[in-house]
N, C-alpha and C positions, 0 to 999 in steps of 0.2 A: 762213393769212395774216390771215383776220378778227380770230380769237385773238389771235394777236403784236400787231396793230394794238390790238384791246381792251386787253390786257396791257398794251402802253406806252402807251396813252393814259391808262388808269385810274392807273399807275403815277405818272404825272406830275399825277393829280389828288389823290392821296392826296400826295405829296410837300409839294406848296404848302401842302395841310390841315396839313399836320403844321408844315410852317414856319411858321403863320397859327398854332397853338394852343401852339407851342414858344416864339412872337416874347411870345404874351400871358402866358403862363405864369412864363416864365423870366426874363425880365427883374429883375433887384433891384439896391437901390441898394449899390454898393461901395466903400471909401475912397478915395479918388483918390492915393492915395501909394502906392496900391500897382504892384510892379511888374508890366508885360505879361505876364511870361512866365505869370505865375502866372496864367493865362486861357487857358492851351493846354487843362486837362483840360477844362473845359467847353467850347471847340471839338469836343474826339473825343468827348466823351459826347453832343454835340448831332447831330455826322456821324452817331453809332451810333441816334440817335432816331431820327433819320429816315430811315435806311438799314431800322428796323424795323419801322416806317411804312410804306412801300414795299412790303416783302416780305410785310406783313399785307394791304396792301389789295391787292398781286396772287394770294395765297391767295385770299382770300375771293372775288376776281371769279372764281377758276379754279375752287372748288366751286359760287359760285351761278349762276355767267354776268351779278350783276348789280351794274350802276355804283356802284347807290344801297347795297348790301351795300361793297363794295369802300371806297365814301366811311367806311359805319360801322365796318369794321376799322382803318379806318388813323386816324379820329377814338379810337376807343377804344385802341388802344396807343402815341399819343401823349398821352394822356391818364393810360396806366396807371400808368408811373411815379409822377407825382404822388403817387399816393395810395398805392401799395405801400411798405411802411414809413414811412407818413406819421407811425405813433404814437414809432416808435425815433426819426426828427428833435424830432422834438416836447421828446421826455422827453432826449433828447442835450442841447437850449437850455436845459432847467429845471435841467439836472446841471451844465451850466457854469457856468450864472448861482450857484450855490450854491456850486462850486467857488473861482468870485472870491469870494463872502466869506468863505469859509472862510480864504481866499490874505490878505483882508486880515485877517482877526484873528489870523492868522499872524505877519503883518509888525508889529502892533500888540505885542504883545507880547514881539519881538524886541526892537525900539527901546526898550520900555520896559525894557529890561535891559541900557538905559546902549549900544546897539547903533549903528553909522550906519543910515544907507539902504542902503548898497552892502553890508555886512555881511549889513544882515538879506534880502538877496534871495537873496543868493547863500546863507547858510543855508536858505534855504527854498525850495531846488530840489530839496533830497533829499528832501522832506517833502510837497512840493504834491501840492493833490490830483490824481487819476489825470485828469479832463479837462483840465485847463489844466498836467499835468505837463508835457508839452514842452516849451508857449512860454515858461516859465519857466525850465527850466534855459536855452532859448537866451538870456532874457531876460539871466540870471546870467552866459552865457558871453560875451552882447556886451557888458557894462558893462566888462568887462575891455580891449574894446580900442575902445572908440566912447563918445562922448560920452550921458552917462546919460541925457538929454532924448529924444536919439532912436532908442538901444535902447527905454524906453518907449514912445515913440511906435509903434515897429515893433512893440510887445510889443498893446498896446490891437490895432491891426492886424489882429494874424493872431488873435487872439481873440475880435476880432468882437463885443462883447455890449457894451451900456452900459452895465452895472455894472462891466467893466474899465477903461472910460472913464473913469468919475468917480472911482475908484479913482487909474487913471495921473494923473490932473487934480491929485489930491490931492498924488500922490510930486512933481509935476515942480514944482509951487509952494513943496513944503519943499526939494527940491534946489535952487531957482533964487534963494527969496526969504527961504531959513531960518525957513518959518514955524514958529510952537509951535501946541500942541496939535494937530497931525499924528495922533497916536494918536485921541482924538476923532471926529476926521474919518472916520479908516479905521475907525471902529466904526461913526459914521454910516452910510457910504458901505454895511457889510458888514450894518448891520441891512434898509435900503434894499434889497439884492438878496437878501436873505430872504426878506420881505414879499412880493414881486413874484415869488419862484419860488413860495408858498405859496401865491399868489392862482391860479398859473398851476396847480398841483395840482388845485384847485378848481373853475377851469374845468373841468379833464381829466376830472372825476371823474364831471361833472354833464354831460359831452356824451357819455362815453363808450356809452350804449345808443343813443343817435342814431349813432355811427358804425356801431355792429353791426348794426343795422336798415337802415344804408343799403350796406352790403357787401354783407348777405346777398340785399337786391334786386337790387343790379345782377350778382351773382354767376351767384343763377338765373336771370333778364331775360336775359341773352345767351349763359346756357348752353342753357336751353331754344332759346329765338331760333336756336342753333347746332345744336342735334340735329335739330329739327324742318326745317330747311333741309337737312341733309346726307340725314336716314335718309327724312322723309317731305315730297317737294318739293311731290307732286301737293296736298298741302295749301296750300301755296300758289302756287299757280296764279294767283289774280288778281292778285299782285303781280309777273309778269311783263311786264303791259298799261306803257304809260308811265304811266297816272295811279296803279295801283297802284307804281311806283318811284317819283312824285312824294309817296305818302304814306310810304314807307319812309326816303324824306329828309327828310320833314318828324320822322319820329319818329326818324331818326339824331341830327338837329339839338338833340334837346329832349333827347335821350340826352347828347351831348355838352355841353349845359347842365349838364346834372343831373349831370354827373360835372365839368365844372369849376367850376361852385359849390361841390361837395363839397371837392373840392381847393382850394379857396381859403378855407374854414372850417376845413379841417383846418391850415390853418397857422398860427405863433405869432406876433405881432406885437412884437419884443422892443423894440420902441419907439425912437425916434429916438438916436442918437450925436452923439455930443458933438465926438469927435476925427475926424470923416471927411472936416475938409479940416486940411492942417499948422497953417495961420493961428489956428488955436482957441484956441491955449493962449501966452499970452506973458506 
């Protein structure tokens, strides 16, 4: 009965942990046109957080018997995602952003062969590049039955990046105000998110031994940390006392620093949008 009682106590301290570093983490900002439903998968990926959160920090109290172990599991695999695959999101934003200008010197040189707008998109759904292939052909397939402003508009949306942004900015003032030199613009716009994935290369290029240095610490820090609690306990011994668990959460706490700093460096700041309230562009 003691157990059970530990079990669900610990259970529900690791829960809150994990909602407290999922609330800090996860939060980003989204366009507001977009629709609800499209916020059910990160519902069930946040129930399955913390569902794994739970069942790490009732493992870990059930091998060590201790609170302050139980707090550092369920800290550390709501933390892990973060940073597992954090280099594939990274290099996914640089391949889109480079996709958009590829997309507009695409469009550029449609129109300049005497093309409309509605022409050259819908030619260039068989051709876009492979990360922004979809929203493009959907793009090409709702111009067909929806006004071309806000297939755009929905196109920027699910694309997510502000070199789409300035890009749509560009189509929806030659569709709305016949402006000239469009072609110009989309070369602008397409040299502009060059620049900005090339700079984002550079970063990548020049932090990547910081990230392998800081893997391979925390890899063996709680691998070791984990053998030497399973195979050999009586080694630690004094961390049964409460002041020895009072210093096991002081150093869970500095763990759980030290891995969501990490995770917050490792992410790309693809900078402010333009279209992510409707009212932007008239």
């Amino acid at each position: 009965m003691t157990l059970l009682i530990g079990l669900v106590f610990g259970g529900s301290i690791g829960a809150g942990l994990a909602l407290i570093a999922i609330g800090t983490l996860g939060t980003e900002d989204r366009p507001a046109h977009r629709h609800p439903r499209r916020n059910l998968p990160d519902l069930g990926r946040l129930t399955l957080r913390v569902a794994a959160c739970v069942a790490a920090g009732l493992v870990t109290f059930a091998l060590t018997r201790w609170v302050a172990g139980m707090l550092i599991g369920a800290i550390v695999v709501a933390l892990a995602p973060s940073l597992i695959g954090a280099k594939a999101r990274r290099d996914a934003v640089i391949d889109r952003t480079e996709a958009v200008a590829s997309w507009a010197e695409m469009l550029r040189d449609t129109m300049a062969a005497s093309a409309g707008l509605q022409a050259a998109i819908t030619a260039s759904a068989a051709v876009a590049p492979a990360p922004i292939r979809d929203e493009v052909r959907r793009l090409a397939t709702s111009i067909q039955r929806e006004d071309l402003e806000v297939a755009l508009r929905d196109f920027a949306a699910a694309v997510d990046d502000p070199a789409a942004d300035i890009v749509v900015v560009a189509l929806i003032v030659a569709a709305t105000r016949q402006a000239r030199n469009v072609g110009e613009v989309l070369q602008k716009a397409a040299a502009a998110a060059r620049a900005s994935a090339s700079m984002r290369h550079s970063v990548e290029a020049g932090r990547a031994r910081s990230y392998t240095s800081a893997r391979i610490i925390v890899i063996v820090t709680i691998g070791m940390s984990g053998f030497i609690a399973v195979f050999n306990r009586s080694y630690l011994a004094p961390f049964d006392a409460a002041v020895g668990q009072l210093v096991l959460m002081v150093i869970g706490a500095l763990l759980g620093l030290g891995l969501w700093s990490l995770s917050r460096m490792a992410k790309i700041d693809a900078g402010s949008r333009v279209l992510v309230h409707p009212g932007n562009v008239r």
